[in-house]
MIFI-195689 format. One line per 2 residues: number of its first residue (from 1); their letters; for each residue x, y, z of C-alpha. Coordinates in Angstrom, 3 decimals, decimal comma, m for minus. Layout:
N
NUM	A	X/Y/Z ~ ...
END
This chain:
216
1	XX	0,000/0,000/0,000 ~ 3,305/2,390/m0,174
3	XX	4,158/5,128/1,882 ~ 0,839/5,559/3,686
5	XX	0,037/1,560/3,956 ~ m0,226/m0,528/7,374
7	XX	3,234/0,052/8,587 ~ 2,880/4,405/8,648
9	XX	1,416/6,006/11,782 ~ 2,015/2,900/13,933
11	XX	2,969/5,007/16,689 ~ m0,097/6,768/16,651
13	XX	m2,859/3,750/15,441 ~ m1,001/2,090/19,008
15	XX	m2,171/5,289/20,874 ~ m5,579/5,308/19,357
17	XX	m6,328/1,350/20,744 ~ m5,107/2,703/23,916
19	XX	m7,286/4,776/23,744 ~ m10,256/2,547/22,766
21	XX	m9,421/0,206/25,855 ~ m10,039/3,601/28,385
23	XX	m12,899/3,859/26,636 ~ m14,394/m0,195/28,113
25	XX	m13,197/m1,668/24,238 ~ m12,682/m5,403/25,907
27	XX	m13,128/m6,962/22,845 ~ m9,956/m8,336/21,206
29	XX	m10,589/m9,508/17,741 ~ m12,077/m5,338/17,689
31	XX	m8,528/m4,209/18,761 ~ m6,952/m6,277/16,697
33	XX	m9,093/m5,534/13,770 ~ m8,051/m1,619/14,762
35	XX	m4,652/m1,899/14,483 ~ m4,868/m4,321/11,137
37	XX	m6,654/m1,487/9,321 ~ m4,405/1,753/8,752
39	XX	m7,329/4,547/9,122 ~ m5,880/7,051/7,576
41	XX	m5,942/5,773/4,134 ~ m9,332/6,374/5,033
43	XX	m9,605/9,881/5,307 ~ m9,141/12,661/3,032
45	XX	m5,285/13,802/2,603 ~ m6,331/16,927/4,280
47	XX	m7,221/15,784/7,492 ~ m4,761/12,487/7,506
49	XX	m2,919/14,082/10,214 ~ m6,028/14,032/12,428
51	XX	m6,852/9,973/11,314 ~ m5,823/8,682/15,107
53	XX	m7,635/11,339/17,195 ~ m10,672/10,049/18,432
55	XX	m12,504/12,528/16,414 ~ m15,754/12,581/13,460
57	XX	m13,771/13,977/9,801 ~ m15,231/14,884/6,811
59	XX	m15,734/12,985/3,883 ~ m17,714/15,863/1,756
61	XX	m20,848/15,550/0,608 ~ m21,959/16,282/3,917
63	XX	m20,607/12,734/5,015 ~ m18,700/12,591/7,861
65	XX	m16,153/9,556/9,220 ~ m17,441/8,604/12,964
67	XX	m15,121/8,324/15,722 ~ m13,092/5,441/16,002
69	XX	m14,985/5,077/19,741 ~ m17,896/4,803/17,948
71	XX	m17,083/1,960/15,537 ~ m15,075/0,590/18,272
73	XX	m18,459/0,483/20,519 ~ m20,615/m0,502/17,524
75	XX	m18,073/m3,296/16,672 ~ m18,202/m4,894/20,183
77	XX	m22,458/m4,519/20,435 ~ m22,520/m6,664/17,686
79	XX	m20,540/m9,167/19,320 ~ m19,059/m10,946/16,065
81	XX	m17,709/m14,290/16,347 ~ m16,208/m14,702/12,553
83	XX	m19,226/m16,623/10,911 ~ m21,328/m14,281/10,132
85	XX	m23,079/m12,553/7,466 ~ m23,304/m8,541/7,528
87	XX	m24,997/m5,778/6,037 ~ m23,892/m2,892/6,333
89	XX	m25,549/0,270/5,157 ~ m23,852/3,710/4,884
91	XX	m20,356/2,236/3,057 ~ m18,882/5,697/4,320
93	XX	m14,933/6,292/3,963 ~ m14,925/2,402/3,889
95	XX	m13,165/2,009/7,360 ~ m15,529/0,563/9,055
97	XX	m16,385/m2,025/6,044 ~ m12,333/m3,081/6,158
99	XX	m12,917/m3,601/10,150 ~ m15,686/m5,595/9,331
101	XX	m14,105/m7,868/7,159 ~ m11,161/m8,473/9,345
103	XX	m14,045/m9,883/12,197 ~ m16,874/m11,397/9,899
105	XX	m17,408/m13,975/7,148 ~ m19,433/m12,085/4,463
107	XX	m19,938/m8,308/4,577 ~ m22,133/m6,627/1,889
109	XX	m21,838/m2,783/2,021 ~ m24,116/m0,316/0,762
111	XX	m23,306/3,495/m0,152 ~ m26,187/6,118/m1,553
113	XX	m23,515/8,996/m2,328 ~ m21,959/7,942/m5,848
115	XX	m18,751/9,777/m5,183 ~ m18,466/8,391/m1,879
117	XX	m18,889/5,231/m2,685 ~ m16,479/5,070/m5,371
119	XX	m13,550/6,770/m3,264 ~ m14,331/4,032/m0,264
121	XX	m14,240/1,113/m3,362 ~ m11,272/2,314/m4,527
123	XX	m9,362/2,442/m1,397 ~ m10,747/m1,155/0,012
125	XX	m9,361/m2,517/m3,621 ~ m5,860/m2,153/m2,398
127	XX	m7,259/m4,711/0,910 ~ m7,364/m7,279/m1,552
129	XX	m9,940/m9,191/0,645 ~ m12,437/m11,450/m0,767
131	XX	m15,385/m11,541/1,502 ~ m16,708/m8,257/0,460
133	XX	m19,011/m6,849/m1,738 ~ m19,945/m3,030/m2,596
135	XX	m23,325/m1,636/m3,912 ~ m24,443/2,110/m4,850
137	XX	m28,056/2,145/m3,743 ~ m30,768/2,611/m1,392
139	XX	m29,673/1,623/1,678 ~ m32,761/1,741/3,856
141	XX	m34,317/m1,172/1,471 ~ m31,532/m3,372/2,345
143	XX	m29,333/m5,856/0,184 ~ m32,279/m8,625/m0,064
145	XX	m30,582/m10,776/m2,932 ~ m27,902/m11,894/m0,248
147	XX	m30,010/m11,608/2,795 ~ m30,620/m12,123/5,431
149	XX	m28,176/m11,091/7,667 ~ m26,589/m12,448/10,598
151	XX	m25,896/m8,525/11,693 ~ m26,880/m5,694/10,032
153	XX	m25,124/m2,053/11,087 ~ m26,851/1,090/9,765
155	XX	m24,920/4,179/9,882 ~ m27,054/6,823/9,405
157	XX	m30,234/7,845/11,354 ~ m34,019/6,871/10,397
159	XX	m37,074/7,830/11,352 ~ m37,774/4,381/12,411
161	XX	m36,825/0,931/11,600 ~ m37,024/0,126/7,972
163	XX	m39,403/m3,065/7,407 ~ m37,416/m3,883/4,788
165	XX	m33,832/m4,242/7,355 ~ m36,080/m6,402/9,699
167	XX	m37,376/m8,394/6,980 ~ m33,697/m8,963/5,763
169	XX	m32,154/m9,779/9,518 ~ m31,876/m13,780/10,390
171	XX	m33,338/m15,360/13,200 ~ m30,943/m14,812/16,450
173	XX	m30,124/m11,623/14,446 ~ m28,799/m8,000/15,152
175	XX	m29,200/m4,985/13,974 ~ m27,798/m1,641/15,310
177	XX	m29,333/1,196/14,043 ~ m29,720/5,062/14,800
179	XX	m33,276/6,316/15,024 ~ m34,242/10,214/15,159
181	XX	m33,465/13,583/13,231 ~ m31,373/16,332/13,894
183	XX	m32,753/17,953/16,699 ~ m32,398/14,142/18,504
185	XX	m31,131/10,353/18,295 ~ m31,347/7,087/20,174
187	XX	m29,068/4,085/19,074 ~ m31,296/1,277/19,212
189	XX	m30,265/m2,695/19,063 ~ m32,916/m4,863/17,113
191	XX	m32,620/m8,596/18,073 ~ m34,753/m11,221/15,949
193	XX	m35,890/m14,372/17,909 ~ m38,235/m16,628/17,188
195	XX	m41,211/m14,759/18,859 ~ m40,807/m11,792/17,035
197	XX	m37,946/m8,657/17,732 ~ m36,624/m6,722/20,888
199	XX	m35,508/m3,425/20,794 ~ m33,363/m1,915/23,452
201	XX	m32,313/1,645/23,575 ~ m28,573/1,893/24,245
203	XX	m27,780/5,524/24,008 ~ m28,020/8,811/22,756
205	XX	m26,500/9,490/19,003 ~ m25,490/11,656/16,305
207	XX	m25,365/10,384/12,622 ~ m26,139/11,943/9,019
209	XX	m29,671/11,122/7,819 ~ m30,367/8,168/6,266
211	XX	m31,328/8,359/2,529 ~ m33,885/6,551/1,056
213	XX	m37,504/5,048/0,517 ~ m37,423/3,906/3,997
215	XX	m35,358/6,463/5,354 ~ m35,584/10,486/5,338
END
């Protein structure tokens, strides 16, 4: 990956897990996962510098990069054990997508912002990994050809749970998704059993909208 590949910024990507494990990250294969994926190949060149702060960047587009906290917290709710098949909607700068195939079987990753998603392809190409797939789309309607999902991780915020994401999410499923507007959000966990789904509020939240039929 040349000059700004895995080995750059090791100093600082050390720092950041550090970090993370102040923060109640307990979760090993997420550490690990954090310092296997260089983030700031991620990020636009202008904020690089900023890549191991614990800190939101741009993308443009009016796209933003969450904190690695957030991932890191998101990551360990979904308690992935290496078998499992995930959606994941909001493809983003494509960091979280390269954590997630460093900690899951399958990951299928959908993007509604053309140039975005492009950018984040382009830069998970140089992974080489082979249990991804990338789709420009609607993310709020899901990914049903390769459904359904063992997790699903939404990250943007709807006005409520899209049908279509329950419909697609496998029995003894989850799904972490953010649910208000501007003015407020609640991340909410979605489990599937086999008398129906629980929803437990875990905390407060602040995402981009999330584009769509089912969405905003």
């Amino acid at each position: 990956m040349g000059a700004v590949g895995r080995t750059a910024y090791r100093r600082s990507r050390l720092r950041l897990i550090e970090i993370l494990r102040g923060a109640g990250i307990t979760d090993l294969a997420v550490l690990q996962a954090f310092d296997a994926v260089p983030r700031h190949v991620f990020v636009p060149e202008a904020v690089r510098h900023r890549a191991y702060e614990d800190v939101a960047l741009p993308l443009g587009h009016g796209q933003t990069i969450s904190r690695p906290g957030v991932h890191a917290f998101h990551l360990q709710l979904a308690e992935l054990e290496g078998g499992e098949r995930v959606l994941e909607v909001g493809t983003g700068s494509g960091f979280q997508t390269a954590l997630l195939c460093h900690l899951a079987a399958e990951v299928y990753s959908i993007e509604v912002v053309p140039e975005i998603a492009e950018r984040a392809a382009r830069v998970l190409a140089d992974f080489r990994v082979d249990n991804l797939e990338l789709v420009t789309g609607d993310g709020s309607l899901g990914w049903p050809e390769h459904g359904p999902y063992d997790r699903i991780l939404v990250g943007a915020a709807a006005p409520a749970v899209p049908e279509a994401l329950l419909e697609q999410l496998a029995e003894d499923g989850r799904m972490l998704i953010p649910i208000g507007d501007a003015t407020g959000q609640t991340l909410s966990l979605v489990s599937r059993h086999e008398s129906g789904f629980e929803t437990i509020v875990i905390d407060d939240s602040r995402f981009v909208p999330l584009v769509g039929e089912e969405g905003w």
